[in-house]
SERONU-422321 format. One record per residue (C-alpha): residue in one letter; y negated, x, z. Coordinates in nm, 4 decimals, always signed. Example, Ala and Ser with C-alpha at 12.3 -4.5 7.8 and 13.67 -1.06 7.14 Angstrom:
# SERONU-422321
REC code    north     east       up
REC    a  +0.4500  +1.2300  +0.7800
REC    s  +0.1060  +1.3670  +0.7140
This chain:
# SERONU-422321
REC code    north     east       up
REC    x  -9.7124 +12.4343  +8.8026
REC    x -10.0023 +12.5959  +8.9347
REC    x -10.2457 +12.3960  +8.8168
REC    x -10.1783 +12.0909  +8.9597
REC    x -10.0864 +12.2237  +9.3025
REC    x -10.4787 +12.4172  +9.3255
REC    x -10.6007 +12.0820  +9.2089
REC    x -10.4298 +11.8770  +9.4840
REC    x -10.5969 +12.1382  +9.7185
REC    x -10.9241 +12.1137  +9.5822
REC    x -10.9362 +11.7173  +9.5743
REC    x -10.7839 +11.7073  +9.9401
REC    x -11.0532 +11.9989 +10.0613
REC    x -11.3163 +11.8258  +9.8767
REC    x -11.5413 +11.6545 +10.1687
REC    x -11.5330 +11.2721 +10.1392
REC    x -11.9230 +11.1218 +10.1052
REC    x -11.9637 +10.9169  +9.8178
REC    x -11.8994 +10.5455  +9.8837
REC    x -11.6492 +10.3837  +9.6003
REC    x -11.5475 +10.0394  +9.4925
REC    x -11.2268 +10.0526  +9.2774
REC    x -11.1782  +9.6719  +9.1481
REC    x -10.8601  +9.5472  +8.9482
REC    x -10.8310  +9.2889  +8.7399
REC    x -10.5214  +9.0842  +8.6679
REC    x -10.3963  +8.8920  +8.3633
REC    x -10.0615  +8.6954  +8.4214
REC    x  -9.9287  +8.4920  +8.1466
REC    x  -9.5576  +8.2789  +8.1566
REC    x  -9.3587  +8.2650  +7.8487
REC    x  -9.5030  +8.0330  +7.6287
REC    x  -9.1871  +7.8340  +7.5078
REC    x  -9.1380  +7.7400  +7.9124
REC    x  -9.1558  +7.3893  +7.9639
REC    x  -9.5364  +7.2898  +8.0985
REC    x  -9.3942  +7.1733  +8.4524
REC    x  -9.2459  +7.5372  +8.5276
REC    x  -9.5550  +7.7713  +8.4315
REC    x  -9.7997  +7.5216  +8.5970
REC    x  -9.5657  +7.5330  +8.9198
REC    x  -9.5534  +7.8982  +8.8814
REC    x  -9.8994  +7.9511  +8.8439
REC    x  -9.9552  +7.7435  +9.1293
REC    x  -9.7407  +7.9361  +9.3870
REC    x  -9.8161  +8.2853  +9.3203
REC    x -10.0114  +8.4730  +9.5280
REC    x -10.3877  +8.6112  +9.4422
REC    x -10.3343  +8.9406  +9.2164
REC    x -10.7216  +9.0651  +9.1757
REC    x -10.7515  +9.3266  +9.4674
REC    x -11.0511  +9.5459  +9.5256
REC    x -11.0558  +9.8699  +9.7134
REC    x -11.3529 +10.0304  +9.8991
REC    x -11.3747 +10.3764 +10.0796
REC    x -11.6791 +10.5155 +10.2948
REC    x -11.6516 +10.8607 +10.4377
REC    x -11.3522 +10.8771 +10.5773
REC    x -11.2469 +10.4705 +10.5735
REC    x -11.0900 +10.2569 +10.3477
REC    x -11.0389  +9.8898 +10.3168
REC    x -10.8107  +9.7251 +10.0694
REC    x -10.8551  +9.3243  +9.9183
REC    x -10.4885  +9.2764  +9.8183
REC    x -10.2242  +8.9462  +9.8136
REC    x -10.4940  +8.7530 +10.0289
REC    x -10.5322  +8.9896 +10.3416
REC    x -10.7208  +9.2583 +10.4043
REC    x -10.6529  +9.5911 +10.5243
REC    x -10.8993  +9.8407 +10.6743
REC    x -10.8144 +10.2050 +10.7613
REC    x -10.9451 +10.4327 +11.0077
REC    x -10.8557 +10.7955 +10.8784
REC    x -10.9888 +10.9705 +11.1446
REC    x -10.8407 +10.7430 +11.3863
REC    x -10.5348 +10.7057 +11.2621
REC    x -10.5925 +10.3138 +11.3332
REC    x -10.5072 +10.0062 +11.0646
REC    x -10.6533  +9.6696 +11.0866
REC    x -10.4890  +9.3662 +10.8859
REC    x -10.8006  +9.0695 +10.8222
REC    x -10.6221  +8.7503 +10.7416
REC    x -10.9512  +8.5416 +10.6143
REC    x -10.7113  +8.2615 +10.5382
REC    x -10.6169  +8.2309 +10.9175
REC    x -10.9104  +8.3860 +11.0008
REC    x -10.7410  +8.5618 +11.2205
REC    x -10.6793  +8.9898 +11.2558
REC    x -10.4652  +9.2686 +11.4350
REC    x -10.4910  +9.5901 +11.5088
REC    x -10.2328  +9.8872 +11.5337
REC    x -10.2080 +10.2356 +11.4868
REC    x -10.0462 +10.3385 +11.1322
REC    x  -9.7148 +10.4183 +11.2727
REC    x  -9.7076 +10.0835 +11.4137
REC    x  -9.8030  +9.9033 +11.1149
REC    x  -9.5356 +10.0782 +10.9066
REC    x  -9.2670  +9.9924 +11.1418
REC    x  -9.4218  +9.5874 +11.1713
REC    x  -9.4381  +9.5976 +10.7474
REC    x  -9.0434  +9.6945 +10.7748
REC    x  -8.9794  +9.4176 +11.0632
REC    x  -9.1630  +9.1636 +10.8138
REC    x  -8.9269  +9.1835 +10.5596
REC    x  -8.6681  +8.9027 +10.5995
REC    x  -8.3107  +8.8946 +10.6035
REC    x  -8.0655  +8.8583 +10.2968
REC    x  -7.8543  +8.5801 +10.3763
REC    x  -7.4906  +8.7421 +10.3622
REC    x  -7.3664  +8.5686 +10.0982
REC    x  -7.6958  +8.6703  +9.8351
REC    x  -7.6630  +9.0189 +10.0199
REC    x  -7.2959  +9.0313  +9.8860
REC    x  -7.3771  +8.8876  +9.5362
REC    x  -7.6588  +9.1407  +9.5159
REC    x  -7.4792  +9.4518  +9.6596
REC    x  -7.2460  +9.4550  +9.3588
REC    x  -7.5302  +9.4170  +9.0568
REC    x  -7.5545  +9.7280  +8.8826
REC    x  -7.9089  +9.8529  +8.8475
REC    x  -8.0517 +10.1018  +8.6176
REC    x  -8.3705 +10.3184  +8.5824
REC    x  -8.5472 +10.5086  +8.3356
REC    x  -8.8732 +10.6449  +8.3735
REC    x  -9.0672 +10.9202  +8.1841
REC    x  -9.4172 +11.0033  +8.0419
REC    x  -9.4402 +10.8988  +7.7200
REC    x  -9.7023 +11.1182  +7.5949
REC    x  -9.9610 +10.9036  +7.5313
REC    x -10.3250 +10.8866  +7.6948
REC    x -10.5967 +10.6728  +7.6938
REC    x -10.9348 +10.6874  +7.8571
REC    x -10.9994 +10.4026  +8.1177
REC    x -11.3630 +10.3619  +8.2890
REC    x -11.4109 +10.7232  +8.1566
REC    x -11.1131 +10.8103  +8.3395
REC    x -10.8545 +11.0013  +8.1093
REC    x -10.5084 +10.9052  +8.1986
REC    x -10.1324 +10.9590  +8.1281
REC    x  -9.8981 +10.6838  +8.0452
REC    x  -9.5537 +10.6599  +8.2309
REC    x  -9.2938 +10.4052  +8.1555
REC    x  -9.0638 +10.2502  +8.3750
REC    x  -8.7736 +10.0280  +8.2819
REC    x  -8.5055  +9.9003  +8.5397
REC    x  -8.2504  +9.6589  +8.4169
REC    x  -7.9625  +9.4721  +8.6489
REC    x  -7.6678  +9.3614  +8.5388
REC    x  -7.4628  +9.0829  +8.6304
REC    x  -7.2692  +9.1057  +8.9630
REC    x  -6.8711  +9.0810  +8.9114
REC    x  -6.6840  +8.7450  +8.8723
REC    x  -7.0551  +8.6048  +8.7512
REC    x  -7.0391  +8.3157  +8.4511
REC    x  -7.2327  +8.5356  +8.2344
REC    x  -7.1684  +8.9792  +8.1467
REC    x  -7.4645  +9.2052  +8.0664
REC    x  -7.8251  +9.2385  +8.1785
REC    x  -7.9315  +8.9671  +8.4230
REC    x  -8.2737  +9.1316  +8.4024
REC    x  -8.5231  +9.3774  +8.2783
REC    x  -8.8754  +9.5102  +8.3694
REC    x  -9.0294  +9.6970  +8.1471
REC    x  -9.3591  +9.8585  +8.2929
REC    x  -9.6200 +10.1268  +8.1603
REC    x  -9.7963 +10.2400  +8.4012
REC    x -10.1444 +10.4733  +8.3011
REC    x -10.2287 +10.7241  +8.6131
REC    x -10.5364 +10.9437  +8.6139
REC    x -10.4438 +11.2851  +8.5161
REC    x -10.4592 +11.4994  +8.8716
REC    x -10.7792 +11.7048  +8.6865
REC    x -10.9910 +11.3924  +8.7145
REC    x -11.0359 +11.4453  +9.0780
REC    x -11.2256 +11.7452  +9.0331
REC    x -11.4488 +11.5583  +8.6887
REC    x -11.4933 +11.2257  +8.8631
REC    x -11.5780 +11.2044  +9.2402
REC    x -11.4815 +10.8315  +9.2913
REC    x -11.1162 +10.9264  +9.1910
REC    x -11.0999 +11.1923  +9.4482
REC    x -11.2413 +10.9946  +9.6931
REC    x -10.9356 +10.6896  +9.6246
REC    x -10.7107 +10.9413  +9.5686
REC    x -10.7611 +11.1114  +9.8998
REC    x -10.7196 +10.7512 +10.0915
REC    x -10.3802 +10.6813  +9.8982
REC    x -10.2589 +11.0405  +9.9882
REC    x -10.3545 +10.9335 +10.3575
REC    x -10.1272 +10.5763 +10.3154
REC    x  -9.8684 +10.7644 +10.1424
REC    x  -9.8176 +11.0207 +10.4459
REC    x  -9.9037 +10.8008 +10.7184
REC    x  -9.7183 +10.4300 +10.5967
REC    x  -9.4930 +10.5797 +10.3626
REC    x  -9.5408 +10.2583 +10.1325
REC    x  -9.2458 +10.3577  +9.9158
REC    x  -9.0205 +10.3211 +10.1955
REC    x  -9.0860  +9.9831 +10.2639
REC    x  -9.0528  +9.9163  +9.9028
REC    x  -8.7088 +10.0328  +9.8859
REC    x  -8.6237  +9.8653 +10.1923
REC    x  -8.7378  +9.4819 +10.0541
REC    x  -8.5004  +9.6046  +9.7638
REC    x  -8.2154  +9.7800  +9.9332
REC    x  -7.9708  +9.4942  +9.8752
REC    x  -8.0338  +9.5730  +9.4602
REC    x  -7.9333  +9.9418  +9.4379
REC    x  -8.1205 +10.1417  +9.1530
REC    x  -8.4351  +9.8986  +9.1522
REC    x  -8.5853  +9.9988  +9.4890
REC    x  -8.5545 +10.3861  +9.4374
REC    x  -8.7249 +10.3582  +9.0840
REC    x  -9.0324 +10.1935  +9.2367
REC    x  -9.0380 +10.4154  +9.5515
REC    x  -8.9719 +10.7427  +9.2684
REC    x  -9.3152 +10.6009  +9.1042
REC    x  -9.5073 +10.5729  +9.4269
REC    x  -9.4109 +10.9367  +9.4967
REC    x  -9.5332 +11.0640  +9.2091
REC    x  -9.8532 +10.8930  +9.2790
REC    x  -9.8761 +11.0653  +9.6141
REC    x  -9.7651 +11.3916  +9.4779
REC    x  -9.9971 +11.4256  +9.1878
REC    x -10.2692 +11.2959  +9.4055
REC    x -10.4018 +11.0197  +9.1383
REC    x -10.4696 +10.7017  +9.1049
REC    x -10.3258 +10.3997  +8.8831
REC    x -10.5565 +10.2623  +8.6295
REC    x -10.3891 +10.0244  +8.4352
REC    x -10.0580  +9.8248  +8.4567
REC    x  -9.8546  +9.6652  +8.1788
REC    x  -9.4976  +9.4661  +8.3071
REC    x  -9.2450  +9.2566  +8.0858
REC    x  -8.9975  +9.0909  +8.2968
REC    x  -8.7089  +8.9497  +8.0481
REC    x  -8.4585  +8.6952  +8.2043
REC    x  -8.1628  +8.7172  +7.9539
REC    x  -7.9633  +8.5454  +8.2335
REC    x  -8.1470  +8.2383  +8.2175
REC    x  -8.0544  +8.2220  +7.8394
REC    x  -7.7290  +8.2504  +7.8736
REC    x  -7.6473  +8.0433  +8.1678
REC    x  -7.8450  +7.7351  +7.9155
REC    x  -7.6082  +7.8214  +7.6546
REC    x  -7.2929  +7.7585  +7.8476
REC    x  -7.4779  +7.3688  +7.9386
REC    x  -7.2246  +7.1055  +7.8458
REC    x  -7.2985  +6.9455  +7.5264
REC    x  -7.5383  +6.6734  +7.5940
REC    x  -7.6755  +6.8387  +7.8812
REC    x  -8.0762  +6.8591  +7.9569
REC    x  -8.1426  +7.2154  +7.9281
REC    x  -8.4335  +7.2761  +8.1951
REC    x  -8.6133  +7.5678  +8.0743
REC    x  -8.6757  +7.3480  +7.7269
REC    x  -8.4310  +7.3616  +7.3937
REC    x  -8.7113  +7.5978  +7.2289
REC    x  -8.6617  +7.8638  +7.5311
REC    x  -8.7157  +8.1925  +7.3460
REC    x  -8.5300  +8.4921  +7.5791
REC    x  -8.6805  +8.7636  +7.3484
REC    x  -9.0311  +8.6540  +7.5096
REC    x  -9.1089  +8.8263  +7.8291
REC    x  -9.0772  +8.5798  +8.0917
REC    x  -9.3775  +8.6921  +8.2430
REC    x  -9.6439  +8.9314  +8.1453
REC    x  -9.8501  +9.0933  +8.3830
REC    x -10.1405  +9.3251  +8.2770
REC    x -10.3918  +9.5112  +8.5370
REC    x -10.6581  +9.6943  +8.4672
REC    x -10.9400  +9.8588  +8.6524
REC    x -11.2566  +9.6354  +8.5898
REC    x -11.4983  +9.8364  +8.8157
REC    x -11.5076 +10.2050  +8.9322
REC    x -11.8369 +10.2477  +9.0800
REC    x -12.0172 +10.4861  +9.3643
REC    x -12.2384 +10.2209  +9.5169
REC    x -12.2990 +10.1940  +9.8540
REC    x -12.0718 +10.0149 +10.0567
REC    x -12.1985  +9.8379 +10.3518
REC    x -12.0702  +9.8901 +10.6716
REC    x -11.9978  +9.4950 +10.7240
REC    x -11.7188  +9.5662 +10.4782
REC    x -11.5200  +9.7435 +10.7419
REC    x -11.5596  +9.4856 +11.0680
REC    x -11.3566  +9.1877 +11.1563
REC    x -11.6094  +8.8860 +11.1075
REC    x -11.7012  +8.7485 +11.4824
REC    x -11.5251  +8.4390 +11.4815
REC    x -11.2054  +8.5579 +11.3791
REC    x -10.9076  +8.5684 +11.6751
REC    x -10.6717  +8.8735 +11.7232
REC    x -10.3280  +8.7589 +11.6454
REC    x  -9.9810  +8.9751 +11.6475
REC    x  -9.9616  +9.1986 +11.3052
REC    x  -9.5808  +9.0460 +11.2679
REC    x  -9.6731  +8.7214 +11.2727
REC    x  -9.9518  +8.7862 +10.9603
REC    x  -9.7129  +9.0507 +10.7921
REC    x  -9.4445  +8.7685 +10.8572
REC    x  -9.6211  +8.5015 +10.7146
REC    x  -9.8041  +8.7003 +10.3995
REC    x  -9.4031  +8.7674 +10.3430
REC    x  -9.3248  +8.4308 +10.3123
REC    x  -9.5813  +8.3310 +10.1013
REC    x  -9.4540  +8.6001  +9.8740
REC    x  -9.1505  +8.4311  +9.8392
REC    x  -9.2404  +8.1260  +9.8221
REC    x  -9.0119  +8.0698 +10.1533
REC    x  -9.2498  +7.8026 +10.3287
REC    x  -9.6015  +7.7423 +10.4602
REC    x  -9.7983  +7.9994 +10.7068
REC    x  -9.7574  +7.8663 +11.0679
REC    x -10.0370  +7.6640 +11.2102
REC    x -10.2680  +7.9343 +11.4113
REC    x -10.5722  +7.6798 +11.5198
């Protein structure tokens, strides 16, 4: 007990100089037995997953989901970049936390009612085993949240299940390895001040059990002060299995007759591909000259729906 806690004062005292890039890199792979037409659309739609994160002294700025986000510490000041729209806003962090919660849209109430009565469960726990990443040594968590079928559906059991293992450096790196502390000291600042585990729950709210199981991992992030270095996730869609099994006979089956639903849907692995204390040029934290301030809900609104794959971004020449 006390070791952690004198290390999470020591990393937080520590003064922050040394300029860091933290870069992750992202494999995503569909279930092979899917027919061509769905993976390519799939792979199509979904958003960038590579992000990179830079701190200097006592700013940050994130590379995540297409947009960029820079953070004033001392200031207490957030700037979203959107180079797509080339367009930016500005806001304090309370602000931005409460725009981030604004952005998330509305269940329709029928979905909301179908969604309120799935039965969601978590299990997470360290498994034990440790690997060294970018000379980082880290603990492996797993995380496994499963939903089953809301009542009167056509099919019983799991409707899904995530599996993920999640390796987070072990709090003692941040007094071995400076860049840690130095990214661990800017999450602790976005966990207190924008409280992203609260905004997680609330996109998920509608699916009890799912949204507190993410937000309970993003805790223990901020309370053991680390910092996630590599990400495995299996998403399994039994649902999608059985719904093609109750197809009338004769019927086109359109996830393909070979359809295997003991293959992960999707597999998502992230891993950090660059921890390095180079210097990190100023330029990195300034809105480029020609871009035009916008209002932060109608980016937050719009990187939302391309989530989601609910429509295109609005027109902002």
């Amino acid at each position: 007990m006390l070791r952690p806690f004198l290390t999470f004062v020591l990393a937080a005292a520590a003064p922050l100089s040394a300029d860091v890039t933290l870069r992750y890199k992202t494999d995503f792979k569909m279930n092979p037995s899917l027919p061509a037409a769905i993976t390519e659309q799939t792979m199509k739609n979904r958003p960038p997953l590579d992000s990179v994160i830079r701190v200097k002294g006592r700013k940050g700025v994130t590379d995540m989901l297409g947009l960029q986000t820079i953070i004033d510490m001392d200031k207490q000041v957030v700037t979203i970049i959107d180079p797509g729209g080339k367009r930016y806003a500005t806001t304090s962090a309370d602000e931005y936390k409460h725009a981030a919660a604004r952005a998330i849209p509305a269940v329709p109430p029928q979905a909301a009612q179908m969604m309120s009565s799935m039965k969601a469960h978590t299990e997470s726990k360290l498994t034990g085993r440790t690997a060294e990443i970018h000379g980082v040594q880290s603990d492996e968590r797993e995380l496994i949240i499963s939903v089953d079928a809301p009542d009167g559906a056509p099919i019983t059991g799991p409707m899904m299940k995530m599996v993920m293992q999640i390796w987070m450096a072990k709090p003692a790196e941040g007094e071995r390895v400076s860049a840690i502390r130095e990214v661990a000291a800017l999450n602790l600042w976005n966990f207190s001040a924008m409280d992203p585990g609260a905004t997680v729950q609330k996109m998920l709210e509608q699916m009890p059990g799912v949204g507190e199981g993410l937000k309970s991992l993003i805790d223990e992030m901020a309370k053991n002060h680390t910092v996630m270095m590599r990400t495995h996730v299996d998403l399994f869609m039994p649902m999608l299995a059985a719904l093609a099994r109750q197809m009338p006979a004769g019927g086109t089956n359109p996830l393909g007759e070979g359809f295997d639903a003991n293959t992960p849907f999707f597999q998502m692995n992230q891993e950090v591909a660059e921890l390095s204390t180079g210097a990190v040029p100023d330029s990195a934290f300034q809105v480029p000259a020609d871009y035009k301030s916008a209002p932060i809900d109608d980016i937050l609104k719009d990187m939302m729906s391309k989530l989601q794959g609910a429509g295109e971004p609005h027109d902002h020449q």
